[in-house]
C-alpha positions in Angstrom: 86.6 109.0 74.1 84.2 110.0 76.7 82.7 114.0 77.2 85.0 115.7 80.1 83.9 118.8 81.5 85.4 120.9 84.1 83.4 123.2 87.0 83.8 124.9 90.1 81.5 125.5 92.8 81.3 127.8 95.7 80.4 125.8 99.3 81.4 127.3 102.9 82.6 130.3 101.5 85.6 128.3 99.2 85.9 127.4 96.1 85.8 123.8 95.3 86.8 121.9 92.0 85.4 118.9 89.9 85.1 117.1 86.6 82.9 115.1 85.4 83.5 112.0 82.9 80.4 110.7 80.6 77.0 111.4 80.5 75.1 108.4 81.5 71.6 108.5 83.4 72.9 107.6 86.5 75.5 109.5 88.8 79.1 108.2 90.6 80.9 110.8 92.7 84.2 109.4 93.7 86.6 110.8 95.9 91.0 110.7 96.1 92.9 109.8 99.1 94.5 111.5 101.5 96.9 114.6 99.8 95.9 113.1 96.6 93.6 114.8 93.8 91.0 113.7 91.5 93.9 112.6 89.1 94.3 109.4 90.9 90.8 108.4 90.0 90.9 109.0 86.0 91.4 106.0 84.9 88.5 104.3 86.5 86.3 107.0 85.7 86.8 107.2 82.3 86.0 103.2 82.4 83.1 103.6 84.4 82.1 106.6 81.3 82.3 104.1 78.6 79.5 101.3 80.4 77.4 104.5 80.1 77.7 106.1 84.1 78.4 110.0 84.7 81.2 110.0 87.0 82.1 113.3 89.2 85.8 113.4 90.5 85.9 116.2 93.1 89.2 117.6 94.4 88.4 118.0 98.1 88.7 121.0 100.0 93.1 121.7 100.5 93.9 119.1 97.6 94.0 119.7 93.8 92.5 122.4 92.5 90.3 122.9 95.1 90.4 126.4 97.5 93.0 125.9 100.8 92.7 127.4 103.8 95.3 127.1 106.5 92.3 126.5 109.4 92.4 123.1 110.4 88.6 123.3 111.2 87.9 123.2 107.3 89.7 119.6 107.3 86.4 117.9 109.2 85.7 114.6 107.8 82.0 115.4 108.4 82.6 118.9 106.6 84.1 116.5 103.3 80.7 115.3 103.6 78.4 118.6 103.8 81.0 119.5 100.7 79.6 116.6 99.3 76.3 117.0 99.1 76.7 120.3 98.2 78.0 119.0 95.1 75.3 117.2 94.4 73.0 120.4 94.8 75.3 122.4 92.2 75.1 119.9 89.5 70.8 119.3 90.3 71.5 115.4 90.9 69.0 113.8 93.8 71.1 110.7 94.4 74.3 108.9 93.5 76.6 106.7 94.1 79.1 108.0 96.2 82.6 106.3 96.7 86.1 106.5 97.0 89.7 105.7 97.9 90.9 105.7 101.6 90.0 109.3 102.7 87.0 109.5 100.1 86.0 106.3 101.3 85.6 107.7 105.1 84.0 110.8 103.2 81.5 108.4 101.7 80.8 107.1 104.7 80.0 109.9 106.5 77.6 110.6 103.4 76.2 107.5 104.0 75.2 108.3 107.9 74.1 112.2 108.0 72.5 111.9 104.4 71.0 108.8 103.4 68.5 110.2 101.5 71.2 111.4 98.6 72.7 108.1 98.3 71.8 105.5 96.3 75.1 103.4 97.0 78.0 103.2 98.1 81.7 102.1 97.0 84.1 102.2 100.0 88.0 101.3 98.6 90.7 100.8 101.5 88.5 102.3 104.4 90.7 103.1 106.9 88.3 102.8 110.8 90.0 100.8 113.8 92.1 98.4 112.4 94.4 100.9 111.0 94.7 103.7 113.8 97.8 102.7 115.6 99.8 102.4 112.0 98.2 105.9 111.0 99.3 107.4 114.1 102.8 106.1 113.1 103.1 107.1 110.0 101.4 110.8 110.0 102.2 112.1 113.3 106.1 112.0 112.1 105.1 113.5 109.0 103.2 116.3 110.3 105.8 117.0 113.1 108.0 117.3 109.8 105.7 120.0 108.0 105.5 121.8 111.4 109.2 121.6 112.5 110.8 121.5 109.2 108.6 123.7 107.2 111.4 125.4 105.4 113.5 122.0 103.6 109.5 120.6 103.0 108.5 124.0 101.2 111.5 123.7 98.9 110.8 120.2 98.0 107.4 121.1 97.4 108.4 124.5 95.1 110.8 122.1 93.0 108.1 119.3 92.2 105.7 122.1 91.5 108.2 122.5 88.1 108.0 119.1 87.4 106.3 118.9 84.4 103.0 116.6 84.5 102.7 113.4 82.9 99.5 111.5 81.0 99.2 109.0 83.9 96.4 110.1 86.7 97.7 108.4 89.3 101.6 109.9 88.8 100.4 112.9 88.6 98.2 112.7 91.4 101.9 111.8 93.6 102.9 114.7 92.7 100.5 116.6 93.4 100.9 115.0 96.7 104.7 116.0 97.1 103.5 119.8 95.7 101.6 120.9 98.5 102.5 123.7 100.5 103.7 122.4 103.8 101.1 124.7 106.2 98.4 123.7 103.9 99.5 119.9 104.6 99.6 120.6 108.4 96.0 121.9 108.4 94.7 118.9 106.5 96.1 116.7 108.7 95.7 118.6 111.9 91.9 118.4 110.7 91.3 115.2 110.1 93.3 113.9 112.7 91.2 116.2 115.4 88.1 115.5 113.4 85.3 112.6 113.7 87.0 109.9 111.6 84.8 107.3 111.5 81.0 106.5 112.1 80.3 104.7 115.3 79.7 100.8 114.8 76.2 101.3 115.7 76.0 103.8 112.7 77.1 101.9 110.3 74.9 99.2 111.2 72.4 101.6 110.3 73.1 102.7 107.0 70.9 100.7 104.2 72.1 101.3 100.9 74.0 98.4 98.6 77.9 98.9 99.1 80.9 97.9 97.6 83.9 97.6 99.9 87.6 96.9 98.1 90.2 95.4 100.5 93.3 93.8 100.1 96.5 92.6 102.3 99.9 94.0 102.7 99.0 97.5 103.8 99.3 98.2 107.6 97.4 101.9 106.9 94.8 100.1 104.7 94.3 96.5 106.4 91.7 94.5 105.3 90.6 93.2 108.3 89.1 96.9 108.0 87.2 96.4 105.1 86.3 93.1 106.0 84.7 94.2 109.1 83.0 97.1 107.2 81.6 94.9 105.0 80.5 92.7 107.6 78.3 95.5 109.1 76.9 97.3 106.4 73.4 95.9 106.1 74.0 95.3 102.4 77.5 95.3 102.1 79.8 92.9 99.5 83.3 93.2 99.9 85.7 92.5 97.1 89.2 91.5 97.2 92.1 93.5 95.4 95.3 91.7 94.6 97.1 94.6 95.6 96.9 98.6 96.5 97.8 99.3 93.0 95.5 96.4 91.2 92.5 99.4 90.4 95.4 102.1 88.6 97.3 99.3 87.0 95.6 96.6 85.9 92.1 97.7 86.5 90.1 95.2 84.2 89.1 92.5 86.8 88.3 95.0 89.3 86.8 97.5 86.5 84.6 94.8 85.7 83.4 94.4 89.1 82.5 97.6 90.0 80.6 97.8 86.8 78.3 94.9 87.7 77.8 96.3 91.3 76.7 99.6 89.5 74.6 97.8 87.0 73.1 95.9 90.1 72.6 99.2 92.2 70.4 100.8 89.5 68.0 97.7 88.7 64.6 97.5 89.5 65.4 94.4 91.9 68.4 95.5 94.2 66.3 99.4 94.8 64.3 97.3 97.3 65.9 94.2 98.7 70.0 92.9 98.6 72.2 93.4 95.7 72.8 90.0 93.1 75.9 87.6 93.8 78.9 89.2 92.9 81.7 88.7 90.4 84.1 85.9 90.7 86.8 87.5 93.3 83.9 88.7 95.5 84.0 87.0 99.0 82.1 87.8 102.6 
């Protein structure tokens, strides 16, 4: 068993929420996806604990135990970011490695771009940038046009799973979590993001110099991996590794686990703080 501690922090003039798995030298923050929480990312951080890293799971502003506001302004991707680094001030860290899963991922890259200097690498997991904007468009325009038009039915569904009791799985729990939220807090999320900067420019990215680990895989039109391919491709120092599936890091984590452990070890030796990182595991392709 790993040290867990709980905190809260005050940024922007909400409350935000976090924990923080381990007490190694050197820092991950990782971030959920879109309506999830930090639940999701339990399991890996309680891994990443035990090979002796410190890993901060923050629940983003409007998801998990985190403050929500119904102003879609507080949604910004780049305001994720200034959340972020806020973080880091709270808990006195200098740099980390900052990652996450779909919308953390477009977080971290934001980090990454408007804040260098706190970021000592980088893990991007299903990025979602150009590849996947006409599926996104089909899949979350109908939903928020259902937790704008059919507020009512969605608030009910949402007050029932609230009595669900929760389970010991992270990523379950973090689903419902998902189907919990209030439907005008949903809207806002959405209507933020969506109106928001969602991506660094090509040229940006081109720019950013820090090691970074990209985690792709097929059959997902919102996650394609032609997307994290590309991403890979640009980053500067960029590796990509290939997931079997969406689900590969939450249920059968050890090859990818494994991975992402080397990568770390790799980000905090002498040799990679000044040059490319090593060759990566096995399942690791450019």
């Amino acid at each position: 068993m790993t040290a867990v501690t709980e905190g809260t922090y005050e940024h922007r003039g909400f409350e935000h929420a976090y924990e923080i798995h381990g007490e190694g030298e050197h820092t991950v923050v990782y971030m959920h996806g879109l309506l999830m929480d930090r639940q999701m990312n339990i399991g890996l951080a309680a891994a990443l604990a035990k090979n002796g890293y410190r890993v901060v799971l923050l629940d983003l502003l409007g998801h998990g135990r985190s403050d929500t506001p119904l102003r879609a302004s507080e949604y910004r991707m780049d305001a994720y970011a200034g959340d972020t680094i806020a973080l880091l001030d709270h808990l006195g860290i200098d740099q980390a490695v900052i990652g996450g899963v779909s919308l953390g991922a477009g977080v971290s890259l934001q980090v990454a771009v408007h804040h260098p200097e706190r970021v000592s690498g980088l893990i991007f997991e299903m990025p979602v940038l150009e590849w996947a904007v006409p599926a996104a468009a089909m899949f979350f325009t109908p939903f928020l046009l259902t937790m704008h038009y059919a507020a009512t039915p969605a608030g009910w569904v949402a007050a029932g799973a609230r009595r669900i009791p929760r389970t010991s799985n992270g990523a379950l729990d973090s689903v419902l979590s998902l189907v919990s939220n209030a439907p005008e807090v949903t809207k806002a999320i959405l209507h933020g993001i969506l109106t928001g900067p969602v991506a660094p420019t090509v040229e940006q990215r081109r720019e950013i110099d820090r090691p970074a680990l990209v985690i792709g895989h097929g059959r997902d039109l919102i996650h394609p991996f032609s997307d994290a391919e590309n991403l890979a491709g640009v980053l500067r120092r960029g590796q990509l590794l290939n997931a079997r599936t969406m689900l590969e890091l939450r249920v059968t984590p050890a090859r990818l686990t494994a991975a992402i452990v080397q990568f770390l070890d790799e980000v905090h030796s002498p040799e990679t703080r000044h040059g490319p990182t090593i060759a990566a595991a096995a399942g690791r392709s450019r």
